[in-house]
N, CA, C and O atoms as CSV, one atom per row, in Angstrom:
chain,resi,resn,atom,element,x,y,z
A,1,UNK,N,N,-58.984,26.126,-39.763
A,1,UNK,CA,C,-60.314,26.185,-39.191
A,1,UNK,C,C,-60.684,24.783,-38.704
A,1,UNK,O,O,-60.395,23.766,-39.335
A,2,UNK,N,N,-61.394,24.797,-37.449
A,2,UNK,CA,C,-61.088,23.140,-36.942
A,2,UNK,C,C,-62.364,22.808,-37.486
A,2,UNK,O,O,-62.400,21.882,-38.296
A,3,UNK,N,N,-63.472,23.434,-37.167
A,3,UNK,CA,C,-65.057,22.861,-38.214
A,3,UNK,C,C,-64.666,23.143,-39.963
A,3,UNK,O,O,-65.676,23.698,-40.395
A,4,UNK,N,N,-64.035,23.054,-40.684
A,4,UNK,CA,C,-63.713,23.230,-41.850
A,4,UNK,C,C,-64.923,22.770,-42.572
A,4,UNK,O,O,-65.715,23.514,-43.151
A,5,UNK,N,N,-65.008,21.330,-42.478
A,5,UNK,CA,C,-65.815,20.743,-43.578
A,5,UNK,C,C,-67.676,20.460,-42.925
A,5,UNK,O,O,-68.463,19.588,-43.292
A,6,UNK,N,N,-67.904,21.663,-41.790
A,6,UNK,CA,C,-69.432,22.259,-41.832
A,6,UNK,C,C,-69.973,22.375,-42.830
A,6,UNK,O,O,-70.934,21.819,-43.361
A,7,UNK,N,N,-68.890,23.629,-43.252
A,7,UNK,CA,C,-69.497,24.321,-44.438
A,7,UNK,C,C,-69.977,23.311,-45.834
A,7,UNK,O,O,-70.630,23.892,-46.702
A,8,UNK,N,N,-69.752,22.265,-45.982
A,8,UNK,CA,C,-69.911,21.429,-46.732
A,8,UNK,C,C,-71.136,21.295,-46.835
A,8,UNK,O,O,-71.703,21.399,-47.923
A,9,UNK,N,N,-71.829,21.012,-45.589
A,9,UNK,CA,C,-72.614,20.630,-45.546
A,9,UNK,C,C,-73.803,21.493,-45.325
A,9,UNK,O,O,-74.835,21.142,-45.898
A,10,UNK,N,N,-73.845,22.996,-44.295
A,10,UNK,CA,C,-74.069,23.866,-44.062
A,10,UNK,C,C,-73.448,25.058,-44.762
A,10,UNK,O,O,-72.263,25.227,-44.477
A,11,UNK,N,N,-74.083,26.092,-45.781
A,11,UNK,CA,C,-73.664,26.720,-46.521
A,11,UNK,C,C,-73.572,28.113,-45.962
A,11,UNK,O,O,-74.644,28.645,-45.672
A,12,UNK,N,N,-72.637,28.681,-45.797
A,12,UNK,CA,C,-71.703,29.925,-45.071
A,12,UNK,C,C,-73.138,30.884,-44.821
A,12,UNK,O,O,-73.396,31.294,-43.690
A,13,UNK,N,N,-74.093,31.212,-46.074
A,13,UNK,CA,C,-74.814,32.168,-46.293
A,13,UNK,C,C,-76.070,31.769,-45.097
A,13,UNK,O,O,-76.448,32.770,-44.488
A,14,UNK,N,N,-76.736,30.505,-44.697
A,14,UNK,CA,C,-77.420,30.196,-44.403
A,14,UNK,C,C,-76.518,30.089,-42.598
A,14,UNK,O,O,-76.885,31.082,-41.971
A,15,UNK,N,N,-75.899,29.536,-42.047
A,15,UNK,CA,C,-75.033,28.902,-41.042
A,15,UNK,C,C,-75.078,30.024,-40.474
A,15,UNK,O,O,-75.879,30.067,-39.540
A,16,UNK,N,N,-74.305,31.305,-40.768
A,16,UNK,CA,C,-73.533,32.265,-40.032
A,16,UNK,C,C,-74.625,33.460,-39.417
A,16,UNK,O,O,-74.717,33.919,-38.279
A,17,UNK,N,N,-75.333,33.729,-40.548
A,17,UNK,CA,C,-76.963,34.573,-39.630
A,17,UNK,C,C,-77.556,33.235,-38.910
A,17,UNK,O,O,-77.906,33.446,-37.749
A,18,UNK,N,N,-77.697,32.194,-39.271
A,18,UNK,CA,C,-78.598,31.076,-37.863
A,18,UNK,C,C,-78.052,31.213,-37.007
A,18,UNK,O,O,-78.766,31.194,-36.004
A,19,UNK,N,N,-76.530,31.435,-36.733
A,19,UNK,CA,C,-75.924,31.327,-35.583
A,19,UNK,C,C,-76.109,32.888,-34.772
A,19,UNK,O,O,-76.308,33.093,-33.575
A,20,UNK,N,N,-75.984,33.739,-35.743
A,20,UNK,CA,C,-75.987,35.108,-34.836
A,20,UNK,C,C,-77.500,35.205,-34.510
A,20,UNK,O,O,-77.893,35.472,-33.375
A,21,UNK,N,N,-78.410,34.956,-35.658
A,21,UNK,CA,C,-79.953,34.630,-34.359
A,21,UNK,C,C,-80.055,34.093,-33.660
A,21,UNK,O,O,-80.846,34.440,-32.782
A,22,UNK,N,N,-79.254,32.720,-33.524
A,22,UNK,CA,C,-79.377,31.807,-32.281
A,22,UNK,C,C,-78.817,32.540,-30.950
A,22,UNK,O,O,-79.248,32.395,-29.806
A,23,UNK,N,N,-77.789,33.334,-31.366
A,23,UNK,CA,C,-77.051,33.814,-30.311
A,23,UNK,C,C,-77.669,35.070,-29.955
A,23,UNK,O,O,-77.201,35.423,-28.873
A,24,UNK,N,N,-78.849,36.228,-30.561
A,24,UNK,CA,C,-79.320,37.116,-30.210
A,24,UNK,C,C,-80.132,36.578,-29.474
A,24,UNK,O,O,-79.996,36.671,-28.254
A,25,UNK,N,N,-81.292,35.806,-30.103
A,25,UNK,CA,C,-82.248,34.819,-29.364
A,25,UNK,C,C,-81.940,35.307,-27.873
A,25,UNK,O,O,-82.226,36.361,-27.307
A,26,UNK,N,N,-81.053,33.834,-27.306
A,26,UNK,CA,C,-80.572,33.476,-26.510
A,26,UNK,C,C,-80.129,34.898,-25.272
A,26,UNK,O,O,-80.575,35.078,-24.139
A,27,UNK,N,N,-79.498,35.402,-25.757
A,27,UNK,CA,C,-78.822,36.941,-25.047
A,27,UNK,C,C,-80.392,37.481,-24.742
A,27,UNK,O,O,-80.651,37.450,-23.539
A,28,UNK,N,N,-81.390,37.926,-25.520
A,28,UNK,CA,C,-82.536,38.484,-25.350
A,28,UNK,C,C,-83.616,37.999,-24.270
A,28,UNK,O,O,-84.413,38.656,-23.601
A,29,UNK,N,N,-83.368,36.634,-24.330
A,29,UNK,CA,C,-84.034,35.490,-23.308
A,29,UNK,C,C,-83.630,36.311,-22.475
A,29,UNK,O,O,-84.259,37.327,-22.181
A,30,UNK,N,N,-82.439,35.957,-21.943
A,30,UNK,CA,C,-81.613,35.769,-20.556
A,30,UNK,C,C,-81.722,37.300,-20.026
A,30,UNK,O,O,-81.448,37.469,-18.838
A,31,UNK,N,N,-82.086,38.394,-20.773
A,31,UNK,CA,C,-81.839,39.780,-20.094
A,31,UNK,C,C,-83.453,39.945,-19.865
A,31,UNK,O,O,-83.606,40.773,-18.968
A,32,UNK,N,N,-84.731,39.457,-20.350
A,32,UNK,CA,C,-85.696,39.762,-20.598
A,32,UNK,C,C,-86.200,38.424,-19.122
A,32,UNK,O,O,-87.275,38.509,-18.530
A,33,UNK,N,N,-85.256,37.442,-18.852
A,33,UNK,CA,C,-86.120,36.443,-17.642
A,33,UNK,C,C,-85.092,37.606,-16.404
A,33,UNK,O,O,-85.542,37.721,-15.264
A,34,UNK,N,N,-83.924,38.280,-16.741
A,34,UNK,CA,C,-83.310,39.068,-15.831
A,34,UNK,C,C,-84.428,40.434,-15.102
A,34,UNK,O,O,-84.559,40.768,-13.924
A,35,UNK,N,N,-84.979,40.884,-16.140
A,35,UNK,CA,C,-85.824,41.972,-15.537
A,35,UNK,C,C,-87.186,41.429,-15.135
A,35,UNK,O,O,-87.833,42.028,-14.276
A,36,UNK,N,N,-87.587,40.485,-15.627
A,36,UNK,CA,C,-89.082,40.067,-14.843
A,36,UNK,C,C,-88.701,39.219,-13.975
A,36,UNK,O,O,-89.692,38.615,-13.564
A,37,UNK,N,N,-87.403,38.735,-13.301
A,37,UNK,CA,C,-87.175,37.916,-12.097
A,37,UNK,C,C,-86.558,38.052,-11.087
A,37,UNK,O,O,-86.246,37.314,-10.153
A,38,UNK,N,N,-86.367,39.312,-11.409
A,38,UNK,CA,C,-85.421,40.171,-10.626
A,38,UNK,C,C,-85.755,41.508,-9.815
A,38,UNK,O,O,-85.881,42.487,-10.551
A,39,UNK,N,N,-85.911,41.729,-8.560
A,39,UNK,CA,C,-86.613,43.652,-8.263
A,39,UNK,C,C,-85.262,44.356,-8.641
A,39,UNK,O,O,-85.451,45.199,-9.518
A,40,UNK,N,N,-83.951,44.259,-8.238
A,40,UNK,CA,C,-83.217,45.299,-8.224
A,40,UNK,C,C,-82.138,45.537,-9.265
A,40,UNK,O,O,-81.001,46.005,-9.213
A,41,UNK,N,N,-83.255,44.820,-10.673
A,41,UNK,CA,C,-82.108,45.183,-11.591
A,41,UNK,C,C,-83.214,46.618,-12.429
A,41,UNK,O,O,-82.894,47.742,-12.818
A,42,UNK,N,N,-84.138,46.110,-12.428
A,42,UNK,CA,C,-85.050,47.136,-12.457
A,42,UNK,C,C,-84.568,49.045,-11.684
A,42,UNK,O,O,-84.227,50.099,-12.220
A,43,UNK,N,N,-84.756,48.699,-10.519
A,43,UNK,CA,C,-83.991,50.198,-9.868
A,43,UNK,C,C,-82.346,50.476,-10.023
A,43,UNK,O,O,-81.966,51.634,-9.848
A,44,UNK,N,N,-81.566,49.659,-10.278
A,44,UNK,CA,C,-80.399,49.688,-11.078
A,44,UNK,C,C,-80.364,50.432,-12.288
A,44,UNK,O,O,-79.609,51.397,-12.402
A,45,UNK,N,N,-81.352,49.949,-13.483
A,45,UNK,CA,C,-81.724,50.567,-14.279
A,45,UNK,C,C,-82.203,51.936,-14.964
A,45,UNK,O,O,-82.114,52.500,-16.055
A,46,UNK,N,N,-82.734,52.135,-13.756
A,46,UNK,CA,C,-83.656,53.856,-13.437
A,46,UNK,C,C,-82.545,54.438,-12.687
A,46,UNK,O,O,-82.590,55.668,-12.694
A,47,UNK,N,N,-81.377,53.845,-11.920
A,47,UNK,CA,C,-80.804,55.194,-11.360
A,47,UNK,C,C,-80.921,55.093,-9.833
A,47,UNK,O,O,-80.166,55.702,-9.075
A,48,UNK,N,N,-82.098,54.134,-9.352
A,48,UNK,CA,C,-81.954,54.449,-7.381
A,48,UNK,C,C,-80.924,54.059,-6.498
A,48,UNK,O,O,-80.132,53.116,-6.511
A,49,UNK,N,N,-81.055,54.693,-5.983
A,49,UNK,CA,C,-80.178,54.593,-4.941
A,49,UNK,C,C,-80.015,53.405,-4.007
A,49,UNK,O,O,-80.934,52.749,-3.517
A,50,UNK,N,N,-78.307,53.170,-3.780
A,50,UNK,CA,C,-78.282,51.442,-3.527
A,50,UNK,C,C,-79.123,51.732,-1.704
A,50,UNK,O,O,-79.817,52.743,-1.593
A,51,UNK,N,N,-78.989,50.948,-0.663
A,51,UNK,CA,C,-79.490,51.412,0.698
A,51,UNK,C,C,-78.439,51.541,1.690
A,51,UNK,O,O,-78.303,52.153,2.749
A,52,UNK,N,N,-77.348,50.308,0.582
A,52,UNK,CA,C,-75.800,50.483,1.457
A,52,UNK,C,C,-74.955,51.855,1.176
A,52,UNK,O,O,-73.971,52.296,1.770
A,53,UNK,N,N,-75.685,52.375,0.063
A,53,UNK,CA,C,-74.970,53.709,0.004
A,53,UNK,C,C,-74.556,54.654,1.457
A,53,UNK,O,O,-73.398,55.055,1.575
A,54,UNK,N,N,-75.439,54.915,2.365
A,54,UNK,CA,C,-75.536,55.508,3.563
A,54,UNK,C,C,-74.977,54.903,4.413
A,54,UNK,O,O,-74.673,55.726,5.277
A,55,UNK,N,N,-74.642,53.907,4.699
A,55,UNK,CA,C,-73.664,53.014,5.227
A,55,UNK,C,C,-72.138,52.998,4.983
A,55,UNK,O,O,-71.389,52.633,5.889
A,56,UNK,N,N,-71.697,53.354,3.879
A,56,UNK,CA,C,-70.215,53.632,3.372
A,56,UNK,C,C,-70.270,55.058,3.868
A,56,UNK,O,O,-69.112,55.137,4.279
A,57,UNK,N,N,-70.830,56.304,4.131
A,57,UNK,CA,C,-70.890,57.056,4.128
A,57,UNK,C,C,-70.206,57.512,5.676
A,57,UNK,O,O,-69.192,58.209,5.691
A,58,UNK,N,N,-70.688,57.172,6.622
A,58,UNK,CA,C,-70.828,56.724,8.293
A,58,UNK,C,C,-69.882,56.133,8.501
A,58,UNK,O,O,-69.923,56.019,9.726
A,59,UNK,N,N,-68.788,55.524,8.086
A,59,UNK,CA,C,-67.554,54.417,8.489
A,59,UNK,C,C,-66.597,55.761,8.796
A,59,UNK,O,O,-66.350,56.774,8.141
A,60,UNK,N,N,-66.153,55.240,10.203
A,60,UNK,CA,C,-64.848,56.113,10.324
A,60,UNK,C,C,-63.645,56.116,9.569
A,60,UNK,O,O,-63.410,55.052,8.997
A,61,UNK,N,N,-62.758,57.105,9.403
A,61,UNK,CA,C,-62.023,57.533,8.377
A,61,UNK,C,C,-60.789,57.984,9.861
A,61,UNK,O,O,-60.904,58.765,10.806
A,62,UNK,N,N,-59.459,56.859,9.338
A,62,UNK,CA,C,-58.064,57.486,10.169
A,62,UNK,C,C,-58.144,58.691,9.846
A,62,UNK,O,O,-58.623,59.269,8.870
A,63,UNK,N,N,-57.464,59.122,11.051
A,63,UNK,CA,C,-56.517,60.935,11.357
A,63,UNK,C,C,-55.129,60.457,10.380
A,63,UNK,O,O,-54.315,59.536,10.442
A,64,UNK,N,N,-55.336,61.504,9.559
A,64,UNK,CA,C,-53.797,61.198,8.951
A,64,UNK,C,C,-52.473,61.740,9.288
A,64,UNK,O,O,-52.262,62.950,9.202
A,65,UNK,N,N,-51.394,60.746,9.742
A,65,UNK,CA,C,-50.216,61.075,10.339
A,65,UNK,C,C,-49.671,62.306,9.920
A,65,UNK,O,O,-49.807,62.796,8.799
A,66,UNK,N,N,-48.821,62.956,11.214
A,66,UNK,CA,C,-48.480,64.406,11.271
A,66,UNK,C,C,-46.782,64.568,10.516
A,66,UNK,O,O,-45.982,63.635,10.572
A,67,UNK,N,N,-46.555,65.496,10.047
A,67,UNK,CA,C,-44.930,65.499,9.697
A,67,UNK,C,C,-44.374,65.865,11.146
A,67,UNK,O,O,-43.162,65.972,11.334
C-alpha cells in the first residue's frame, strides 16, 4: 500500500467514510450544477426527442448491388 503509514495518523474508521463523503459530496455537486446549467440534459432526462433525430431519418440510403 503506497499511503501505508496514513493510517497512523488517520484512523481507517474515521478516513474511509470522510473519503466516500467527500467523494459523494463532490459527484452530487457536479450532477446538481449539470441540471441547473444546462437546458438539454433536462429533456434528455424526460425522454424528448433529439431535433437531429429527423435529419438521420431523410439521408439517402445506396441501392444495394444486384447478384
Amino acid at each position: 500500500m503506497i499511503y501505508g503509514k496514513m493510517w497512523t495518523v488517520v484512523r481507517p474508521t474515521v478516513g474511509i467514510p470522510l473519503f466516500l463523503g467527500a467523494v459523494a459530496v463532490g459527484s452530487f455537486s457536479v450532477h446538481l450544477a449539470l441540471l441547473t446549467n444546462t437546458t438539454w440534459v433536462k429533456g434528455f432526462l424526460e425522454g424528448g426527442q433529439s431535433t437531429k433525430s429527423g435529419a438521420a431519418s431523410t439521408a439517402p440510403v445506396a441501392p444495394a448491388a444486384k447478384k
